[in-house]
Each structure stands twice: as C-alpha cells, then as structure tokens.
C-alpha positions in Angstrom: 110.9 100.3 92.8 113.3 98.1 94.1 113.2 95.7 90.5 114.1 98.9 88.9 116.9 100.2 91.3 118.2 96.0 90.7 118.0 96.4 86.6 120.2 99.7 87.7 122.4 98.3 89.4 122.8 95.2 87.3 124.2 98.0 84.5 120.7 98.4 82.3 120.4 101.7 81.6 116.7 102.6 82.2 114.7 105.8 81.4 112.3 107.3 83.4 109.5 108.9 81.2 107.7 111.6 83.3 104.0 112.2 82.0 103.5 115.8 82.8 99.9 117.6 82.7 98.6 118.6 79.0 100.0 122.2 78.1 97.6 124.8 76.5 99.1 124.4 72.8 98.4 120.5 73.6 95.1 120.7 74.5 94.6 123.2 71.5 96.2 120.5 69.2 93.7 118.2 70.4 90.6 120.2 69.9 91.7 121.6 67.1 92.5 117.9 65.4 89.1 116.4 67.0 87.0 119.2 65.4 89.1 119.9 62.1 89.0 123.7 62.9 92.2 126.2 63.0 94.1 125.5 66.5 93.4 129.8 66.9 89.9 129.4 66.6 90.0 126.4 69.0 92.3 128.3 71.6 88.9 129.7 74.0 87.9 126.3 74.5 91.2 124.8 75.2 91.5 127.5 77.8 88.6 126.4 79.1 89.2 122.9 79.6 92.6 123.9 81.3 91.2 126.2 83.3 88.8 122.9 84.6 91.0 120.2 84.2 94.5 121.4 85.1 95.7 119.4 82.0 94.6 116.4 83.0 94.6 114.0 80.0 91.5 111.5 81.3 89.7 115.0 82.7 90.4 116.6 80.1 88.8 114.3 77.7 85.8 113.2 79.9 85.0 117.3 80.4 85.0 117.2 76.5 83.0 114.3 75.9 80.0 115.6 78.5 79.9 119.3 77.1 79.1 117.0 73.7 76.4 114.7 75.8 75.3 117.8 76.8 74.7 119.7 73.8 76.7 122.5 74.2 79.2 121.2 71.6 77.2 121.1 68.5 78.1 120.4 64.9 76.1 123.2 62.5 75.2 121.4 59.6 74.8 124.5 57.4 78.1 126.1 58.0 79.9 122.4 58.1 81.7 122.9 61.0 81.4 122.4 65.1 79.9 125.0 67.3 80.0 126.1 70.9 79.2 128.6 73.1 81.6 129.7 76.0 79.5 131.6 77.7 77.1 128.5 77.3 79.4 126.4 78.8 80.6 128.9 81.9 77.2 129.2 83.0 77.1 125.8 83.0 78.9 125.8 86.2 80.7 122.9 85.4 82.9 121.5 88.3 86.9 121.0 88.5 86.7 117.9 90.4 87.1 114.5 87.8 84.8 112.6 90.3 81.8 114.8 90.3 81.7 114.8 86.5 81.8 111.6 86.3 78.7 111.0 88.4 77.2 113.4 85.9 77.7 111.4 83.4 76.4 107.7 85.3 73.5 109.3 86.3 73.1 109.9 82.6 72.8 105.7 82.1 69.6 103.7 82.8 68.9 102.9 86.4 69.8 99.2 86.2 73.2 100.0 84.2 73.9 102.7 87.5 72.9 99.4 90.0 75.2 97.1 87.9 78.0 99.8 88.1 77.3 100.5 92.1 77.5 96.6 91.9 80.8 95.9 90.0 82.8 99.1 91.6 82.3 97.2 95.5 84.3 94.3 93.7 87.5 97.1 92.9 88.8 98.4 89.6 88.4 95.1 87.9 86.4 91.5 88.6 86.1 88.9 86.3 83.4 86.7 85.0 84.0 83.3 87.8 83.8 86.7 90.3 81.0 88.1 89.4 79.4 84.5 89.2 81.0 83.3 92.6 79.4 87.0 94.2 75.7 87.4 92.7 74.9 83.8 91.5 74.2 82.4 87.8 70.9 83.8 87.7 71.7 87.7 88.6 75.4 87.8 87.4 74.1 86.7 83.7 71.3 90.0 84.1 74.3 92.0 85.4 76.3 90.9 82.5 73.1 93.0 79.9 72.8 95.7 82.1 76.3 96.8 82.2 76.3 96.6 78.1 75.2 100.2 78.2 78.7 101.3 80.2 80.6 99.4 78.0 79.4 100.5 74.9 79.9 104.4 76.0 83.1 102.9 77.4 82.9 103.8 80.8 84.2 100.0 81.3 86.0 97.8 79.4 84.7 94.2 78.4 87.6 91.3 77.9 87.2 87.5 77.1 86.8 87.2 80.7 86.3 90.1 83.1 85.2 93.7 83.6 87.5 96.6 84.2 86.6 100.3 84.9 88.3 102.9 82.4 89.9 104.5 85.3 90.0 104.8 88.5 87.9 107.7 89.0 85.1 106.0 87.2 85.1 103.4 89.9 85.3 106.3 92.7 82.5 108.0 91.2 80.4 104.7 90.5 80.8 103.7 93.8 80.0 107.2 95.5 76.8 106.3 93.7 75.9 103.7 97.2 74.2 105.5 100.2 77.0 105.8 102.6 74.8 103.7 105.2 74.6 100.8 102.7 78.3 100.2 101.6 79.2 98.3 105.1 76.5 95.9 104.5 76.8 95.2 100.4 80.8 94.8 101.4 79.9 92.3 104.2 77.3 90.3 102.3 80.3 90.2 99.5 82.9 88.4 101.7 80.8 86.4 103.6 80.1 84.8 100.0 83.6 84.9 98.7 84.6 83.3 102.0 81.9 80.5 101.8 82.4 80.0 97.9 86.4 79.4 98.2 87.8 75.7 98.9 90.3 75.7 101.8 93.0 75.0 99.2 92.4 78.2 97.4 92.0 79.9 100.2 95.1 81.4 101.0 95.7 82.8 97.2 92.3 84.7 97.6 92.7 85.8 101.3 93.1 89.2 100.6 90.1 90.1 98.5 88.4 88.4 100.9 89.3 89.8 104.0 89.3 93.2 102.7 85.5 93.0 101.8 84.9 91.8 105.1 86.5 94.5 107.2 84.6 97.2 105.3 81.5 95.8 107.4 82.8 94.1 110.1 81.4 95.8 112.7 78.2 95.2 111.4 78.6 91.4 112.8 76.7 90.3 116.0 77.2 86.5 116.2 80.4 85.3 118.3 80.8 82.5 115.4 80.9 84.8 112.5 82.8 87.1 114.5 86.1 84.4 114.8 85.7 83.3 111.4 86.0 86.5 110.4 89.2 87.0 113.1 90.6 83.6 111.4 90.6 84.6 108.1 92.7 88.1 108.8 95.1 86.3 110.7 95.6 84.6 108.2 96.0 87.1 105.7 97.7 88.8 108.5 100.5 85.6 108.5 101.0 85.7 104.9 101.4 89.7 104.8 104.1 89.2 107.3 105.8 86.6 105.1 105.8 88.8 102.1 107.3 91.5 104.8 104.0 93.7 103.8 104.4 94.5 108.2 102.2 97.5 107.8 99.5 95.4 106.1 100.2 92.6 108.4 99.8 94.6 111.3 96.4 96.3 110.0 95.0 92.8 109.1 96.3 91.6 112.8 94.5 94.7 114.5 91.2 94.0 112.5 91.2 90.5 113.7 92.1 91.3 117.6 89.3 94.0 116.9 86.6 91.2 116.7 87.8 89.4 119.8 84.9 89.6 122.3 85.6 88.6 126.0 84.0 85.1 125.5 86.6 84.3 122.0 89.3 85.1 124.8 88.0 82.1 126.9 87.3 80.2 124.7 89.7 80.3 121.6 92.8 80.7 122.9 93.8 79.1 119.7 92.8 81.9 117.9 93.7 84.6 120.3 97.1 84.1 121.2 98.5 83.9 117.4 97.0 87.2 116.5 98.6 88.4 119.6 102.2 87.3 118.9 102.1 88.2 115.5 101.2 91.5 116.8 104.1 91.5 119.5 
C-alpha cells in the first residue's frame, strides 16, 4: 500500500481494478461456453452454482468440476450433448462453504496422496524441493514427491522446476483440516525443531520466520528447560528483526511467545536470554 500511494504521489497514474463476484449472465456464459449448449438452456444451472457459490470464481469452478466427479454432470452420447439433473444435484445437499467441498474432493485421492497433502499444507501455501528435503529427509521426501503426482495431475497443486504450491488457498485450508486437531501441535513442532537443526547459523536469520512460526504452533508441547530457551532464542530473534522491519505487532507476538517459555529456572539462570526479550517488550 504504501509503494502504491509513493508511485501516486510520484505523478503515475495507477488503476485500481476491482474483481467483483461472477454475475448470473457470467456464470451462464461460462456454462454455456464449457458445455456448447444455448446460455437459456444453461441458465438453471448457473442459478444454481450462484445460489452455492455467491459468484465466487475458484468456488464456482470447483462446485462445477465435483458435480462432474460426481456424475451428476453427464455427457449423453446419443443425443450429443451434456446432461444434468437439478433436482439430482439439490438433493445432493451440496454445501456453500469452499472448504468443505474441497475436502470432498481430497478425500476423493488415494490415502497416501491425502497424507502427502496433510504433509505439504503444515509447510504453508507453497514449499520447495531443498524444503521438503531439509523437513522429511531424502528417502521420504523423494516417496512424497510420487504420491503427490495424483494432486498435481487433477491440479489441486501446482508442480514448478523446483517447488510445490497449492491452487489456492482454500485447498491448503481444506488439506490441512484433513490432520486430527490433537496432532497438528506435534507434526508443527517436529517441523521446526528440524528446520532449526538443519539451518547454518549464517542462514539463520533469513529463515527465522518460517522457523519460529512452526515452532510456536507446538510449543507448549515442550518439557525440557534446554529446548524450551532454544526455542525462546530463536523468537527473540525473529522478534529483533520484526522490530527492525517496524513489523511491532509481529515483534511483540514473537517477544510474548518467547517470554511465554521462560520457566522460573531460565530466569536464574539466563539472564542473557531473559532480559532482552524483556526490553524489547518494554
């Protein structure tokens, strides 16, 4: 925001393009295009998608996908055109909520594809190949590597030269929703401790942040009094170079997570590590 309101000020005239929702006669356009049928014959089902996806674009095209996967969009081969029932599809009871289809259609995918997804969506919306390497070792990040072909090839994730990366957002959210609640801490934990151990002190600081926020997702999982300062180390120092960006708010929230570990024996012992976090703070 503030580049833009710069190039404003500099005299650049800049446009804001505001993507709206899908209308009805777009989402008719689109049916009607992607099933080569008359846009008034096509109008019940774009209602329909509306009516469940608000005009979503990615919603929209996900809802239209599944009621394909699903059979209830067929193509009659005798009368050479596509074919679907609304009533069908209604009693369907499809939900209106992006997330939930889309754990519809993961739990569509093999079981080991659905592990490698649960797998890749605790690293964020993207991860690349040294990542994935660095995270589940040679051995298991090469089998990860053919179990998510299945997600790329019905392009629920997108393969580059180099990395991984969801197709959106919601694909992550719904991928990871996938975890038991009572097992996220730990897989987030066992994550950052390996990120932490697998980063050289001089590429430390540039990764601090993906480190630290893997970490806090299951810090209070951590018993041992050493663990516990590393762990306090590491977010004030992510906590110092927030501040120096003048990122305060994620400063602070790194500084808290930190002070949060400090047990009664770090206070006697590290003062070194206590009283930086504290100042910062202050």
């Amino acid at each position: 925001m503030r580049k833009l309101e710069a190039i404003r000020q500099a005299g650049a005239i800049v446009h804001d393009i505001v993507l709206a929702p899908l209308t009805r006669a777009d989402l008719e356009e689109l049916i009607a295009d992607s099933l080569h049928c008359e846009r008034g014959r096509a109008g019940p089902l774009a209602q329909l998608v509306e009516e469940k996806t608000t005009g979503n674009p990615f919603f929209a095209i996900q809802f239209f996908s599944a009621l394909f996967e699903e059979g209830l969009l067929v193509f009659d081969h005798a009368e050479g055109q596509w074919c679907w029932d609304p009533n069908r599809i209604h009693a369907k009871g499809y939900t209106d909520n992006v997330v939930d289809l889309m754990v519809g259609k993961l739990n569509r995918l093999p079981i080991e594809t659905q592990k490698a997804l649960q797998q890749l969506a605790c690293l964020g919306n993207s991860a690349d190949f040294a990542m994935l390497r660095m995270v589940y070792q040679d051995d298991a990040s090469e089998k990860m590597h053919r179990q998510l072909w299945e997600a790329v090839r019905t392009g629920l994730v997108f393969r580059s030269e180099d990395a991984y990366r969801f197709l959106h957002d919601r694909v992550q959210e719904a991928a990871y929703s996938l975890i038991p609640q009572e097992l996220r801490a730990e897989a987030h934990l066992r994550i950052g401790m390996l990120m932490a151990s697998h980063t050289s002190p001089d590429k430390l600081e540039e990764g601090i942040f993906e480190i630290v926020n893997q970490l806090n997702l299951g810090a209070h999982l951590v018993t041992l009094v050493a663990e516990r300062e590393r762990i306090a180390e590491l977010n004030l120092i992510a906590g110092r170079r927030a501040k120096n960006s003048t990122a305060y708010a994620s400063a602070l929230k790194y500084l808290r997570a930190g002070r949060g570990l400090l047990t009664d024996e770090i206070w006697n012992r590290n003062y070194n590590l206590v009283f930086p976090i504290e100042y910062l703070l202050a």
